[in-house]
N, C-alpha and C positions, 0 to 999 in steps of 0.2 A: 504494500500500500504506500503509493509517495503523497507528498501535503496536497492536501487541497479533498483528499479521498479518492482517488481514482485508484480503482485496481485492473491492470490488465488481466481481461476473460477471453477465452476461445471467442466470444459474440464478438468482440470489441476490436479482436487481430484482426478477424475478417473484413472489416467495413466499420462505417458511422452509419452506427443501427436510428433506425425511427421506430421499432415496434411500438405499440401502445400511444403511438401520437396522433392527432390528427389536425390535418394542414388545412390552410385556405390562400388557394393560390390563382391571383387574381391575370387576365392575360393566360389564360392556362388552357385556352382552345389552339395556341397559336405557337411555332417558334420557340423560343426561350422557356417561355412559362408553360408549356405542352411537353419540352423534355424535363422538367424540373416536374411536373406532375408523376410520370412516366415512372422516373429514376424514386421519387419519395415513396411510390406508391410499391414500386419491386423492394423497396428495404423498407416494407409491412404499413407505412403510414396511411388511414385512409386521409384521402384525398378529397376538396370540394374545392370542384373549378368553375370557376366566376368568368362568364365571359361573356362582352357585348351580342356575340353571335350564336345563337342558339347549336347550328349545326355541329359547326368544329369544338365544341365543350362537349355535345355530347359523344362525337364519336372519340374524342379522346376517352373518356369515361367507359363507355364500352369497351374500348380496347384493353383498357385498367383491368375492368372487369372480367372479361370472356379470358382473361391470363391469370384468375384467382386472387385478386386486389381487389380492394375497397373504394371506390368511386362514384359520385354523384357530380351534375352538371346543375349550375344555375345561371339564370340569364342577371346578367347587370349591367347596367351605365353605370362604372364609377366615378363619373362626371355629376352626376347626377345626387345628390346626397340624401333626398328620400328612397331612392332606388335603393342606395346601400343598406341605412337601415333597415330596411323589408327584408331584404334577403338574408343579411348577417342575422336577424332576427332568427329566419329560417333555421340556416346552418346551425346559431345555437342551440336549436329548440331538445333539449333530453340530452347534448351533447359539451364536452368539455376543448374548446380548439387549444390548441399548443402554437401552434404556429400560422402567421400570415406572411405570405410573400405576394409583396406589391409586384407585379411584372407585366401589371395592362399600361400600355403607352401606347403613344404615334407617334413618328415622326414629323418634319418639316425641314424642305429645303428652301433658303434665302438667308440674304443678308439683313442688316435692317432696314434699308430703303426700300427691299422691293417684300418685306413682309410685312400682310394688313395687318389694320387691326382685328381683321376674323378672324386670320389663321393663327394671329399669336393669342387671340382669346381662347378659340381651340386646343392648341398646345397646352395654355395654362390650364384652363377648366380639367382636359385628362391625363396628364402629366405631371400636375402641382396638387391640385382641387381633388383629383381620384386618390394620391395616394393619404393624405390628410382624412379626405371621406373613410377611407375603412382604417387607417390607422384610430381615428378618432373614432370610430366603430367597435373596433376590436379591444382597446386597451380599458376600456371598463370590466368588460370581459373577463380579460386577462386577471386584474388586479383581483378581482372575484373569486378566483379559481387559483392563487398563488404564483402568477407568474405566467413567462410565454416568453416567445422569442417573432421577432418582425427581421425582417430581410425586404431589402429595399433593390431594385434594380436602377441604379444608374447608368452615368456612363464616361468614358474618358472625354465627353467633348463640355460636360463641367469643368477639368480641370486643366485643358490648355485649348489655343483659339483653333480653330477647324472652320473651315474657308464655308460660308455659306450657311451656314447650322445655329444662327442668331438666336431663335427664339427656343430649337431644339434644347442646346448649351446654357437658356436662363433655365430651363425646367429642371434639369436635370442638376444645374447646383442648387437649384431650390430642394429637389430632395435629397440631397446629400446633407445639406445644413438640417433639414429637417430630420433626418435619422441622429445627427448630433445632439439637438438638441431631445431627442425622446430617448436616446439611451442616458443623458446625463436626469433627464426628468425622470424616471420611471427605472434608477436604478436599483432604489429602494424599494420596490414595488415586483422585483425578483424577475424585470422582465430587460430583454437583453433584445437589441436593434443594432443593425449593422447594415450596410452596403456593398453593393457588387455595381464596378465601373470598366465594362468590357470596351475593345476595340469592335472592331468589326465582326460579329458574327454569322456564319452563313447560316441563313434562314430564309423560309421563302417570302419573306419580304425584298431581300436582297434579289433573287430571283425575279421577284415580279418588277423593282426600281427597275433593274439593268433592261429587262426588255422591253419597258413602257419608254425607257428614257435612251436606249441606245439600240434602239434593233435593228440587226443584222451585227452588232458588235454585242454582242452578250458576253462572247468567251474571251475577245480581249480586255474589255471592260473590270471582268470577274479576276480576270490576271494583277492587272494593274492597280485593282483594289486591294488584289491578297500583299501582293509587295508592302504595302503600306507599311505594313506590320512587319520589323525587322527580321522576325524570324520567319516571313517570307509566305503567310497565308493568314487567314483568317481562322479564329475558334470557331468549332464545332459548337452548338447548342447543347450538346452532353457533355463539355467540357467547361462549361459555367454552370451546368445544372449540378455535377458534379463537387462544387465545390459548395454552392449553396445546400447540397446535403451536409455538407460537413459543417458549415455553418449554423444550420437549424440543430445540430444532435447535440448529445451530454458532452462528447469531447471538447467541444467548440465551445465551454461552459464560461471559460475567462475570459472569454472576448465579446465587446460591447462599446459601440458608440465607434465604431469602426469604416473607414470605405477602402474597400478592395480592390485596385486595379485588376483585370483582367485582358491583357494587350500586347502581349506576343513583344513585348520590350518597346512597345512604343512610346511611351512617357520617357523614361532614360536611357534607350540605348541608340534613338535615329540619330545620325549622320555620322 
């Protein structure tokens, strides 16, 4: 047994177990928060994935299920804040959540001059406004129940300038400051927030930019984008789901009020 209490167990060598937890992961029809459901749900967590689009939550959910996981879909605007409480209401109802992972966003490309004011209302209402909605949703909750753990999805274009990405980049240190500020609030309260700030992920969002925005160049486009990233591609979506497993589990227990690059050495190692 070393400080703190942890004793390595046969469960413990093999992986950062979730049995006996259960997650709510928002974005969880899609991308990122679709492998991050996937991956909690194979290391025993059940799962309830929150997403604007009915279909893609539930064939995630399905897919959980028909392979012996625990899985339910619900439809939300987390833009929306009576939307949330309805459903978080739901999701509580007979049950105890351990964990929320914020992962419904959108993008936007411009600078500030050619981005309106709709598209940066946009941005802010489900990118700043969504994650505040269910964090402020969940952590009564939490406090209730002795505690929980929040995982926030950022991104590296909060913390250096990225050509184009004006209103993306406000959102996105808004929630980084915002996980600062709720793990130093609510440390007392036995519940721990943290952040993940990837580079470039392929997802088929990226898939669908590249061909809306360069077609007949998809594959040099996807080339040119993976270079970015010093070590010469882009992260996998189970390789950031991957580590937010390990961030939701008992190992991950000292760590709070955290942001995690995820970027293939692009913050310190270009040029």
């Amino acid at each position: 047994m070393e400080a703190g209490g942890f004793a390595l167990t046969a469960e413990s060598a093999v992986g950062f177990q979730l049995k006996g937890k259960a997650a709510v992961i928002t974005g969880g029809g899609s991308g990122i928060g679709a492998a991050i459901a996937r991956r909690f749900a194979a290391s025993d967590a059940a799962v309830s994935i929150v997403d604007l689009k009915p279909e893609p939550a539930r064939l995630v959910a399905r897919e959980i299920t028909d392979q012996g996981g625990t899985a339910a879909a619900h439809v939300c605007d987390v833009s929306d804040g009576a939307s949330v409480v309805a459903v978080f209401a739901e999701i509580f109802r007979g049950r105890r959540i351990h964990i929320l992972v914020n992962s419904a966003g959108i993008a936007h490309v411009g600078n500030l001059e050619n981005t309106s004011q709709s598209d940066f209302d946009q941005i802010y209402r489900v990118n700043v406004k969504g994650v505040y909605h269910c964090m402020q949703a969940v952590i009564p909750h939490m406090k209730a129940n002795g505690g929980g753990i929040i995982l926030n999805m950022a991104s590296i274009a909060a913390s250096v300038g990225l050509a184009d990405r004006f209103a993306y980049s406000m959102s996105k240190g808004a929630v980084i400051s915002m996980t600062y500020s709720v793990a130093h609030d609510y440390l007392r309260e036995n519940i721990r927030c943290n952040s993940i700030s990837p580079a470039r992920v392929h997802t088929p969002f990226v898939d669908g930019f590249l061909s809306k925005n360069y077609p007949g160049r998809e594959r040099e486009m996807f080339e040119k984008l993976s270079r970015v990233q010093p070590i010469g591609r882009m992260a996998a979506a189970d390789e950031v789901a991957a580590f937010a497993q390990f961030l939701c589990s008992d190992e991950a227990s000292f760590i709070t009020g955290v942001d995690y690059p995820i970027d293939g050495g692009f913050l310190n190692l270009r040029g």
